[in-house]
Structures are given as C-alpha cells and as structure tokens.
Residue, then its C-alpha position, 0 to 999 in steps of 0.5 A: x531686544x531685536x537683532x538685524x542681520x543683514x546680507x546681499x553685499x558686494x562688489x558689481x561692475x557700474x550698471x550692474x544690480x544687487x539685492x540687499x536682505x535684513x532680517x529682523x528677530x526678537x521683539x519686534x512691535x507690529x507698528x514699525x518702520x524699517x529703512x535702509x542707510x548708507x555711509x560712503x568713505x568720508x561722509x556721514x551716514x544717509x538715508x537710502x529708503x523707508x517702508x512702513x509695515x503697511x508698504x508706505x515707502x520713501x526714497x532718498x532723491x539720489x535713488x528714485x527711478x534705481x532702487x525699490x525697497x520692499x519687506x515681507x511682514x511675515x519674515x520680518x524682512x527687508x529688502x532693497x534692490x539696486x538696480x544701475x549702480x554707479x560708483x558714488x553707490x559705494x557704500x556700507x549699506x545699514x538696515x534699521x528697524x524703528x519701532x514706532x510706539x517705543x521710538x527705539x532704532x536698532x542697527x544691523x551690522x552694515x554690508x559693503x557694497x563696491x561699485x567699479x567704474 
C-alpha cells in the first residue's frame, strides 16, 4: 500500500502564488509517475501536471507558463508551484502516484486552494 499526504493549500488573493507538497510512503515501486489533479465546484476532476521519476514532465494547456511541477525521488515527494493564480484556479488540489509496473493509482486526501478576485 502507499499513503499520500498532502499539503500547502490555501486561500491567496489573484496574481498571488502557492506551493503544494505530497509526500509518499509505503511501497512505492521505483518506475512511478507521480501528478497532480484537480476538481473545481460542479466539474469533474483534471489533470493539472505530471512527472515521471525520471523528471519527464506534462502540464494541462491551462497551466503552462504558471505552474511547475517538480519531486524529490529521495523523499518520495511531489511538488507543484502556482504561480499567478486566478480564480478559475480554485480548486481541490489531489497528488496521485502511479506505479507504472502494477498500474495501481493512489490518491492523496485533496487540499483546497481558493483564488479571490
């Protein structure tokens, strides 16, 4: 099993930047991926951003230029940091790890983050 804690939520003003932690424990198979999603009120839940263990990395169209996702494979962490935030933004933020061999996804517990105008 592995478990996702995640942290770094919110409330900042538009313009304004947050960084989000998830860190992973249990067993966790080396070949991973590990992302970022998102579920705003009345929609279904998207993919923010991606990274392989090997730094391979894939962002949603709506967060290039704005967000970077980055790990540290020691720690078994991943991190996104938002950078102008607008208030579409606003969201339950979700890190997940996939393990590539297995094809098993676990979810972290999702961590709000609000964007005011």
């Amino acid at each position: 099993q592995v478990q996702l804690v995640g942290s770094g939520g919110g409330l900042v003003q538009a313009g304004g930047s947050l960084r989000l932690s998830c860190a992973a424990s249990g067993t966790i198979f080396t070949v991973n991926t590990m992302g970022w999603y998102r579920r705003g009120p009345g929609n279904q839940r998207e993919l923010v951003a991606q990274i392989t263990r090997g730094g391979v990395t894939n962002y949603a169209d709506f967060v290039k230029g704005r967000f970077t996702i980055s790990r540290d494979n020691a720690k078994d962490t991943v991190y996104l940091q938002m950078n102008n935030l607008k208030p579409e933004d606003t969201a339950v933020y979700y890190c997940n790890l996939k393990n590539v061999i297995t094809q098993q996804v676990y979810w972290g517990q999702g961590t709000q983050v609000t964007v005011s105008s």
